[in-house]
MARTORNU-753286 format. One record per residue: x, y, z of N, C-alpha, C, O in turn; residue number from 1. Coordinates in steps of 0.02 Angstrom, whole numbers, padded with zeros to 5 digits. Example, Ala and Ser with C-alpha at 12.3 -4.5 7.8 and 13.67 -1.06 7.14 Angstrom:
2
+--------+--------+--------+--------+--------+--------+--------+--------+--------+--------+--------+--------+-----+
:    n.X :    n.Y :    n.Z :   ca.X :   ca.Y :   ca.Z :    c.X :    c.Y :    c.Z :    o.X :    o.Y :    o.Z :  nr :
+--------+--------+--------+--------+--------+--------+--------+--------+--------+--------+--------+--------+-----+
:  00660 : -00284 :  00390 :  00615 : -00225 :  00390 :  00660 : -00165 :  00390 :  00712 : -00166 :  00423 :   1 :
:  00642 : -00112 :  00354 :  00684 : -00053 :  00357 :  00645 :  00002 :  00394 :  00670 :  00057 :  00402 :   2 :
+--------+--------+--------+--------+--------+--------+--------+--------+--------+--------+--------+--------+-----+
END
This chain:
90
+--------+--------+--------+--------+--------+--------+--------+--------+--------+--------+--------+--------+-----+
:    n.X :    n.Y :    n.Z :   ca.X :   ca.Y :   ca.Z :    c.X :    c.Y :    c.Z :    o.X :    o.Y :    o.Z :  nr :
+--------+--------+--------+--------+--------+--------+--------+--------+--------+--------+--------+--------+-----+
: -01298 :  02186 : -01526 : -01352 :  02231 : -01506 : -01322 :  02292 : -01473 : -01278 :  02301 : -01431 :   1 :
: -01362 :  02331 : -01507 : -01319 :  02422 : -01472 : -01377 :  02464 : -01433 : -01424 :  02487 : -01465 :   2 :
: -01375 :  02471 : -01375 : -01404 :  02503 : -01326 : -01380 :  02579 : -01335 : -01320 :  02594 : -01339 :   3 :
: -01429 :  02625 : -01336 : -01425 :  02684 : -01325 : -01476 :  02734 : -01283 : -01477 :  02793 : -01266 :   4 :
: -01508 :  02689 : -01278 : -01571 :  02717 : -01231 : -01628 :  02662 : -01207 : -01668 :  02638 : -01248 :   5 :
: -01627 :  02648 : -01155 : -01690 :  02584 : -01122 : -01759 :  02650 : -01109 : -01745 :  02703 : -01081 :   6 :
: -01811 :  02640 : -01127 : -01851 :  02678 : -01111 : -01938 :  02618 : -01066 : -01952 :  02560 : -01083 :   7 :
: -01956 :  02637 : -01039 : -02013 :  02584 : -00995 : -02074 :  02566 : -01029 : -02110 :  02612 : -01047 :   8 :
: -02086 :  02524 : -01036 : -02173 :  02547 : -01070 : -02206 :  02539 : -00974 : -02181 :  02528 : -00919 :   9 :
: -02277 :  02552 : -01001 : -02323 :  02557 : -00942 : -02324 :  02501 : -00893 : -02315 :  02500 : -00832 :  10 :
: -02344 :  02430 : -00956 : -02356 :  02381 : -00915 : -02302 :  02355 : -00858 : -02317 :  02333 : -00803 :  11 :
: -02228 :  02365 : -00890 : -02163 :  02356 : -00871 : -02167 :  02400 : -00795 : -02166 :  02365 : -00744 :  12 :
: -02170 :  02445 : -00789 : -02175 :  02486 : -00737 : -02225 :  02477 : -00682 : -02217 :  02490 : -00622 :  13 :
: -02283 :  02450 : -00713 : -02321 :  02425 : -00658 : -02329 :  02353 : -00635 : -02367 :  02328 : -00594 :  14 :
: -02283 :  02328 : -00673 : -02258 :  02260 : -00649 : -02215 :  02264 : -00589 : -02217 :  02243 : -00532 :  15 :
: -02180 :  02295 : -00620 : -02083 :  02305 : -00566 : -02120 :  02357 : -00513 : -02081 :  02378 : -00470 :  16 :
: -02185 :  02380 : -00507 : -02185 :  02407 : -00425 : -02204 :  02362 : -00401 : -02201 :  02372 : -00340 :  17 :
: -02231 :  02297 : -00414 : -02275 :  02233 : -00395 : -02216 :  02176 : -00364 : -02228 :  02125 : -00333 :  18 :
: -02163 :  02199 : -00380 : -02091 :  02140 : -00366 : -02068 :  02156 : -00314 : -02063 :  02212 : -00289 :  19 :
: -02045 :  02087 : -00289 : -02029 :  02089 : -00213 : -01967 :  02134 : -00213 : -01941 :  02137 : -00269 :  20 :
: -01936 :  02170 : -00162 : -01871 :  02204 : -00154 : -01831 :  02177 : -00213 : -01821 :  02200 : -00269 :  21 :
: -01811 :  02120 : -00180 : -01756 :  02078 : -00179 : -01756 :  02097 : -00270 : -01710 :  02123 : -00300 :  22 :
: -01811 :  02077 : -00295 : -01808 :  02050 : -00360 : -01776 :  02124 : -00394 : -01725 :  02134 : -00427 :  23 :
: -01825 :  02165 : -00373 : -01800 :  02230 : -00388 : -01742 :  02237 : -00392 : -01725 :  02232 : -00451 :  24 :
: -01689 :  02248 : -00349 : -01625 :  02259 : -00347 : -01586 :  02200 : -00416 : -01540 :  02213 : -00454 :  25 :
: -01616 :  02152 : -00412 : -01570 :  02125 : -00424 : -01599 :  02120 : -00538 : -01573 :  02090 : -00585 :  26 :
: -01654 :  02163 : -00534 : -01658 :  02182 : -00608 : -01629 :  02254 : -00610 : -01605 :  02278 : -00662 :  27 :
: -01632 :  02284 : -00557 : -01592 :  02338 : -00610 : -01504 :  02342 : -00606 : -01468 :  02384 : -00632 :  28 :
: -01482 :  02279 : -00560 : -01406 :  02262 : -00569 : -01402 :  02231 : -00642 : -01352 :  02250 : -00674 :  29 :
: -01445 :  02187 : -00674 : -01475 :  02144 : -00733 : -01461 :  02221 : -00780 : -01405 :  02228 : -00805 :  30 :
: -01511 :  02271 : -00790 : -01504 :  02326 : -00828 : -01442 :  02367 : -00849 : -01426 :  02394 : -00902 :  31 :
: -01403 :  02360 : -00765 : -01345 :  02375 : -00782 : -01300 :  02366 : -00802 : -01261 :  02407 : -00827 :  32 :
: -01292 :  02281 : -00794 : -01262 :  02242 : -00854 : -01288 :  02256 : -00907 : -01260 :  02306 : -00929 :  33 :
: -01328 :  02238 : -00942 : -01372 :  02268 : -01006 : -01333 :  02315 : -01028 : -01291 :  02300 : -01071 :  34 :
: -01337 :  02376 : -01005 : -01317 :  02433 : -01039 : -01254 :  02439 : -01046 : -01231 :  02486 : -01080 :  35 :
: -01224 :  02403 : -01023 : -01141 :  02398 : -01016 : -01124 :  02353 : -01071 : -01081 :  02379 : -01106 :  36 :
: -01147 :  02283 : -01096 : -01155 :  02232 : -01119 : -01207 :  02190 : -01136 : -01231 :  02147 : -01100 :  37 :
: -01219 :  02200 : -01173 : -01288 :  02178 : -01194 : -01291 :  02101 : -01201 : -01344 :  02072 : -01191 :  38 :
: -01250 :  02076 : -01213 : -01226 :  02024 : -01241 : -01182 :  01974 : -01162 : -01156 :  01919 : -01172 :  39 :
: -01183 :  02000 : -01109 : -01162 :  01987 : -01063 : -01188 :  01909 : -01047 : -01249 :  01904 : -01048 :  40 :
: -01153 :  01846 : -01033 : -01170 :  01766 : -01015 : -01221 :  01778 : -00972 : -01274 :  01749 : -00977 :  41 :
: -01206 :  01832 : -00917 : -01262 :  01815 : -00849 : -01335 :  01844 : -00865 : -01384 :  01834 : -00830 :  42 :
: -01333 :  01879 : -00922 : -01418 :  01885 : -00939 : -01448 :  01815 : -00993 : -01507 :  01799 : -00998 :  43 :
: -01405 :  01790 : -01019 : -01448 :  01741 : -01060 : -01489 :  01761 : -01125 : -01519 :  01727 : -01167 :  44 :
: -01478 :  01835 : -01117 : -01526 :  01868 : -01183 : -01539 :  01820 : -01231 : -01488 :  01788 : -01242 :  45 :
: -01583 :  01804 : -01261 : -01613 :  01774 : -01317 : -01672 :  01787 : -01357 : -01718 :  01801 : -01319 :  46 :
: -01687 :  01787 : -01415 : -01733 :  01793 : -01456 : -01807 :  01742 : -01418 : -01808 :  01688 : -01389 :  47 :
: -01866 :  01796 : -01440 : -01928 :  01723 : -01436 : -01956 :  01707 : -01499 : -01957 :  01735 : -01554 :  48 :
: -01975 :  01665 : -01482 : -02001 :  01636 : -01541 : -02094 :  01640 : -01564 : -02124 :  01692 : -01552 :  49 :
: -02127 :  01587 : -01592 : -02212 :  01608 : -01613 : -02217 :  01670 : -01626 : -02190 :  01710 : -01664 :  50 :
: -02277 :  01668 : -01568 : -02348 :  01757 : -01557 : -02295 :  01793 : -01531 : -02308 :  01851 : -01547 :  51 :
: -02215 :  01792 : -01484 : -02169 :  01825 : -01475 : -02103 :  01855 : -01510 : -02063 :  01898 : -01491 :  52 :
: -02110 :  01809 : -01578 : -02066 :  01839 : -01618 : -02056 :  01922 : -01642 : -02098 :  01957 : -01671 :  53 :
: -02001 :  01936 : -01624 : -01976 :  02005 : -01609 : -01977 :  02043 : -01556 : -01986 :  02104 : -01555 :  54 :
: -01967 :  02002 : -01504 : -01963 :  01999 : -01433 : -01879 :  01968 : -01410 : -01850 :  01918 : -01430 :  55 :
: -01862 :  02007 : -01372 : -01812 :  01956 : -01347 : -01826 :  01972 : -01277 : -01868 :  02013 : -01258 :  56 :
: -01761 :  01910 : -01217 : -01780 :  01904 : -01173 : -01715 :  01915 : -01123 : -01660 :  01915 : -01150 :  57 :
: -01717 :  01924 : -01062 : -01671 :  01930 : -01029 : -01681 :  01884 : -00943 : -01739 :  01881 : -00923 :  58 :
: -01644 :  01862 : -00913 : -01652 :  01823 : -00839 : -01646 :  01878 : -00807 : -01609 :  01927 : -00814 :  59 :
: -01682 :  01864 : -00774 : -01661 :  01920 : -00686 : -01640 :  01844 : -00653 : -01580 :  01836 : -00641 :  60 :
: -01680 :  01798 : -00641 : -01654 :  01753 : -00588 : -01673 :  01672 : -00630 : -01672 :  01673 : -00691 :  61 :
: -01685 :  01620 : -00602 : -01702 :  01551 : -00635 : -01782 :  01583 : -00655 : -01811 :  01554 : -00701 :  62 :
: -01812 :  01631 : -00627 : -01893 :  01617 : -00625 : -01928 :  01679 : -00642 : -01989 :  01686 : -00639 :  63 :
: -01865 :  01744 : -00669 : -01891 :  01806 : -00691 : -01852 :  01821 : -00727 : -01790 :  01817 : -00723 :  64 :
: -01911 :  01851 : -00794 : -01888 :  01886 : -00871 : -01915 :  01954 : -00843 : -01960 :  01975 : -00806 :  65 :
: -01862 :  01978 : -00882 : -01864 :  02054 : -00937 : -01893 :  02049 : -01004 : -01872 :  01999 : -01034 :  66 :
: -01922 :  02075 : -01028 : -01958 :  02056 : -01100 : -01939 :  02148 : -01131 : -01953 :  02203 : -01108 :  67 :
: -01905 :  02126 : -01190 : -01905 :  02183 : -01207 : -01902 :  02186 : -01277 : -01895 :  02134 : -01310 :  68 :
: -01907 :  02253 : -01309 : -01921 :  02254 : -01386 : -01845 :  02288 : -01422 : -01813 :  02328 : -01388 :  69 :
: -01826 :  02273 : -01476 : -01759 :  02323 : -01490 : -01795 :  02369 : -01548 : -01825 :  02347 : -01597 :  70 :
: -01787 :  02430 : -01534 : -01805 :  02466 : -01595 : -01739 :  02482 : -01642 : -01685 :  02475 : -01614 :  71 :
: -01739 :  02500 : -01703 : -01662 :  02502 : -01758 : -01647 :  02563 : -01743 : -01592 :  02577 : -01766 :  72 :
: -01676 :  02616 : -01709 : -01624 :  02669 : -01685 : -01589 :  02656 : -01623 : -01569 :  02702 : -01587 :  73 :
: -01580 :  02582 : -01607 : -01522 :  02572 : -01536 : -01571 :  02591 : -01464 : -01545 :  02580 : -01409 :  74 :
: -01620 :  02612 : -01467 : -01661 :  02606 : -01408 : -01706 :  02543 : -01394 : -01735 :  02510 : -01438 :  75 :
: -01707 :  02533 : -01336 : -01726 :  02482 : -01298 : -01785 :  02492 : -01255 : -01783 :  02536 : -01212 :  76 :
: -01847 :  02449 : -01264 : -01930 :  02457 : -01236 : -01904 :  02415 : -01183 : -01867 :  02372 : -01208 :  77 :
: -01908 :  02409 : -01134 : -01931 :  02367 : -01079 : -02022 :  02353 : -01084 : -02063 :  02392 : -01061 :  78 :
: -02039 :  02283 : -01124 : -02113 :  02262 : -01118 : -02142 :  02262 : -01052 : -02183 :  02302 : -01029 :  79 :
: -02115 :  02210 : -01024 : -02140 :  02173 : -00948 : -02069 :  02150 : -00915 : -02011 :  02154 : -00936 :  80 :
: -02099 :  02122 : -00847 : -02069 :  02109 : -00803 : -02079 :  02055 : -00778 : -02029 :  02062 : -00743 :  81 :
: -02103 :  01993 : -00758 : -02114 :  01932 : -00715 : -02086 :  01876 : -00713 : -02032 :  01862 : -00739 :  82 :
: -02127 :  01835 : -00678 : -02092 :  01759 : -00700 : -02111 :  01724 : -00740 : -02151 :  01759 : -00771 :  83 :
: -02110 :  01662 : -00769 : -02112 :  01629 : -00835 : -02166 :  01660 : -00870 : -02160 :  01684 : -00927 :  84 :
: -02234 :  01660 : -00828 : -02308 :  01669 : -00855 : -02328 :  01747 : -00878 : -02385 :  01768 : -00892 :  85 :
: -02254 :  01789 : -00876 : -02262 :  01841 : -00932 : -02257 :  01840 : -00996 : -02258 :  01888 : -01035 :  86 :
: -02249 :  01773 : -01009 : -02260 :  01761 : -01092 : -02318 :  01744 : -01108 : -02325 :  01717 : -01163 :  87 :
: -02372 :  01752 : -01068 : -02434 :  01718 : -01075 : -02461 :  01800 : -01084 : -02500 :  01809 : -01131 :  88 :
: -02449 :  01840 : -01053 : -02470 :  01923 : -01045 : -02448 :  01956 : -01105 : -02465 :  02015 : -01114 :  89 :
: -02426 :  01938 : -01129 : -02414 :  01988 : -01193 : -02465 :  01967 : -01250 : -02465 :  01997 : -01304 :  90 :
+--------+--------+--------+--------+--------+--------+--------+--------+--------+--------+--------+--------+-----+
END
């Protein structure tokens, strides 16, 4: 996977003002790995599967995803932001 641009959608953004500090910091250390390595062990990135297929996913911690979309020009949607039960929100 080739990163060339992460861009936010809405919902994503008004999720992540809703996150505690902590969590905050510690997704956009997550992003920064990302963009460095996409493919990096400590995100876990993986494909979803069902009503999510063409979604993949990323850890912030045991109990928060990144949900994001890959488009084929190498840019990157950030969907959402939460814990498990943002797969229920999409």
């Amino acid at each position: 996977m080739i990163v060339k641009k992460i861009k936010y959608g809405r919902k994503f953004i008004k999720e992540f003002t809703k996150l505690p500090s902590e969590i905050k910091v510690l997704a956009i250390g997550k992003e920064d790995i990302f963009k460095k390595n996409p493919l990096h062990s400590s995100l876990r990135l993986h494909s979803l599967a069902g009503k999510m297929k063409g979604y993949w996913s990323i850890s912030v911690t045991r109990n928060y995803r990144i949900i994001l979309n890959r488009q084929k020009n190498g840019e990157i949607y950030f969907v959402s932001i939460g814990t498990h039960d943002v797969y229920k929100s999409l």
